[in-house]
Structures are given as structure tokens and as C-alpha cells.
N, C-alpha and C positions, 0 to 999 in steps of 0.2 A: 310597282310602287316606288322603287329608287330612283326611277327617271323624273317620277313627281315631285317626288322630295326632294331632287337634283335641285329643279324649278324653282320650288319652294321657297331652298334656301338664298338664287338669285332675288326672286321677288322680293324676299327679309330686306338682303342686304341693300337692294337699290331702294324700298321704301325707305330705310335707314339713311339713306342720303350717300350710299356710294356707288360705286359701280361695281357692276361685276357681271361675269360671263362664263359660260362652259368653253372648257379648253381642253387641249389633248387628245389622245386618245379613245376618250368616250366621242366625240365630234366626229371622229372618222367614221368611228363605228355605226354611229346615227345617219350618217351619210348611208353607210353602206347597205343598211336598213340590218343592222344585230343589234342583240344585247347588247352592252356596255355591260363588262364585269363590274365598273365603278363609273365616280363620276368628278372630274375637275372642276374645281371652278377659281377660277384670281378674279383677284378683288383688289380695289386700291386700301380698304381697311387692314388696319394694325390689327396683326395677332390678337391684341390685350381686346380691342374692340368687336372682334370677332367671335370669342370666348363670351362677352359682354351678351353679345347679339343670341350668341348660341350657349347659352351656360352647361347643358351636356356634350361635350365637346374633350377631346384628348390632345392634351399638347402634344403631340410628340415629337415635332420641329417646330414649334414656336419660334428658337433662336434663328430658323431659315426661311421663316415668314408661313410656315405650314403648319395647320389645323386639320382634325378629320371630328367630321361634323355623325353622329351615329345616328341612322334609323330607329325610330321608336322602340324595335323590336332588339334591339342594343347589335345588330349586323354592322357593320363600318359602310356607309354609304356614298361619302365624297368628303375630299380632300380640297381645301380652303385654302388658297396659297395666296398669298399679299406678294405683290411684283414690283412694288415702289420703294425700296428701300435698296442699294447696292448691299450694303452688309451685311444682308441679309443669306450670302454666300455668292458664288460666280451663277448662279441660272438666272437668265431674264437680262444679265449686264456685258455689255461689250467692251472690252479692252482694247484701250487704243492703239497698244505696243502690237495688238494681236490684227486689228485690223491694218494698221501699216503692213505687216509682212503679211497678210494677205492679198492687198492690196496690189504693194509692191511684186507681191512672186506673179503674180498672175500677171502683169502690165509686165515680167521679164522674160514669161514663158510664151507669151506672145510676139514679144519680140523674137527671141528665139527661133518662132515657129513663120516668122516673115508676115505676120498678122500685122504687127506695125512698123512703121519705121521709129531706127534707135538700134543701139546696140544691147543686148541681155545682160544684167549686171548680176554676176555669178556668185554664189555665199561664199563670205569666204571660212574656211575649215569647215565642210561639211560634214554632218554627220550620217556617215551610210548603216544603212539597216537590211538587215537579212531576211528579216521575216518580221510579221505583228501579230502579237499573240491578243486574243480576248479574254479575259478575264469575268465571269457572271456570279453573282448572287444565288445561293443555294436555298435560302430562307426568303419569306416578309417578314420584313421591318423596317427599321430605318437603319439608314448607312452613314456612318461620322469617319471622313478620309483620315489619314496619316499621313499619306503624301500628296504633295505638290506636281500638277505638272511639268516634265523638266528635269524632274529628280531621279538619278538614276540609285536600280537597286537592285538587290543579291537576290537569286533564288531562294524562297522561303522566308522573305523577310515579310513584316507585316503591311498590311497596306491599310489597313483598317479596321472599325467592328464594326456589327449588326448588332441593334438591341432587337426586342418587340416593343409592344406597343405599352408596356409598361418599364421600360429604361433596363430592362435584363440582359446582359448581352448575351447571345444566342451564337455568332461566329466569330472570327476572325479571319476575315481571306487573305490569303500571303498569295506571294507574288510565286508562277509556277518556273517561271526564268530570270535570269539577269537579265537587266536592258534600262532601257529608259521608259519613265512615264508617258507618254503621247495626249494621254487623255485621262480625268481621272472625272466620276459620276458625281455631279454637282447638287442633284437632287437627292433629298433624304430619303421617302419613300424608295423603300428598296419591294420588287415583285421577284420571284425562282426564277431564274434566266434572264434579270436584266445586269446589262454592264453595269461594270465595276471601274474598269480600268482597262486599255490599252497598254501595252507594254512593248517596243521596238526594241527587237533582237540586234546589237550593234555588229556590221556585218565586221569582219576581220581586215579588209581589205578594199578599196574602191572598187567599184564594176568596172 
């Protein structure tokens, strides 16, 4: 019945005059011919219009453009995420600071590697790392960061909290080592085992 309802909720919202689509995770799954534990779906509709469309509905990231939309039977069924707003947090948006040095590393590692002609243009102060720790989520709920990628931080320091699905906060994951941020989990819905954070062990010495 959640796959119906998945549907459902697309059909609502494209009669409604927007678009929207299943995404994530449940797609794979549907491919792969499984259940779907749950179901995505983005939408170019505002949270507020959302909520409108679906008045039994849980903010619980409204501010990140996410909705969870409930089965009749009050089961949480699919997750309503709006992708057209950048402020909505960093998921769905690309930085263009990030795509340059994307961009640029790879057109130098190339070089490098005799792939193209040019000579490789080296960072300068590089920072070496020892190891990359993973950092996961022990709870469902949603996850509101503390830190920025970039930012470096102490053992035990905080990285963020978990509420549920009623604003209660449930954890606080702290960081298990010093190091730098690498990556930090951009998406609210938090699942037991998904990332948190990246953390680079800053090695002592260049290789």
C-alpha cells in the first residue's frame, strides 16, 4: 500500500500544478525489484504548499525544504523534499568554489599522470591526513549540524543533535577524533547507520 500512496502523493501534487517525482533510494530499490522501506519524492512545491496539498503532514524539516507526508494508518510513508530553493541547506546545490577545485584537481592529476599536456599545478600548504574516520547516526530523526565543512575539531566535541519526529532531541553525536571536517550530512532525515560526518585524521608529517 506505501508504494500506492508513494504514487498518490506524485499524482496530488502534479494535478496541483507542480512537478514531482520518486527519488532515492526507494528508485533503486524498485529497480532492483524490493520493498522500499520508504518513499521519496521532490517536488518543485514550497513546504507551506505542501502541507496545504497535504494537511496531515509533519514538518519536521520544513526549514530544509522536507515534509513527511503519513499513511492513513498514521505509519510515516514518504518524505516530500522541495529542491528549488538553495537555502534550503547545501543538498540538491553546487558550489562553485567546490566545483573549481574539483574541476581544477582533476585537469592537474591528469596532467600529472601524462593524460594531458601542461604541467600539474600543486596546492600550495597541503593538508595531509592519516586516516578518515566515519562518523553514523545511532537514532531516526532528523539531524541539525554544528559544524561546517573545513572546520577542524577536538575529540568529543559536539557535531550536532538528533531530534525525533516531534522536535525532542534524542542524541548528540560528538566527534570520536581530532581532525577536520571532510564532509558533513546535509540532509535532515537522519536513518541508524547513516553518515554523519567525515572526519580526516591530520597526519603528523607529509608522506
Amino acid at each position: 500500500m506505501s508504494r500506492s500512496f508513494a504514487i498518490s502523493i506524485v499524482r496530488t501534487l502534479r494535478d496541483s500544478g507542480h512537478q514531482a517525482y520518486l527519488v532515492g533510494g526507494c528508485v533503486r530499490d524498485l529497480v532492483l525489484g524490493r520493498e522500499p522501506a520508504d518513499y521519496d519524492v521532490a517536488t518543485d512545491a514550497e513546504p507551506e504548499e505542501v502541507m496545504r496539498i497535504f494537511p496531515e503532514t509533519y514538518a519536521v524539516g520544513a526549514q530544509f525544504g522536507v515534509v513527511l507526508v503519513p499513511l492513513p494508518e498514521a505509519h510515516v510513508a514518504s518524505n516530500v523534499s522541495t529542491r528549488n530553493q538553495g537555502s534550503r541547506g547545501h543538498a540538491g546545490t553546487v558550489e562553485s568554489d567546490d566545483l573549481a577545485l574539483l574541476v581544477n584537481g582533476t585537469l592537474s592529476t591528469m596532467r600529472a599522470l601524462k593524460m594531458l599536456p601542461g604541467d600539474p599545478h600543486p596546492i600550495e600548504n597541503p593538508v595531509w591526513l592519516d586516516k578518515i574516520v566515519d562518523v553514523t547516526g545511532e537514532q531516526l530523526g532528523i539531524f541539525y549540524p554544528l559544524v561546517k565543512r573545513g572546520a577542524y575539531v577536538e575529540a568529543g566535541m559536539k557535531l550536532g543533535y538528533v531530534t525525533d519526529f516531534f522536535g525532542k532531541v534524542i542524541a548528540e553525536p560528538r566527534a570520536p577524533v581530532a581532525g577536520v571536517i571532510l564532509h558533513v550530512n546535509a540532509l535532515p532525515t537522519l536513518k541508524k547507520g547513516d553518515n554523519i560526518a567525515n572526519i580526516g585524521v591530520v597526519a603528523s608529517h607529509a608522506p
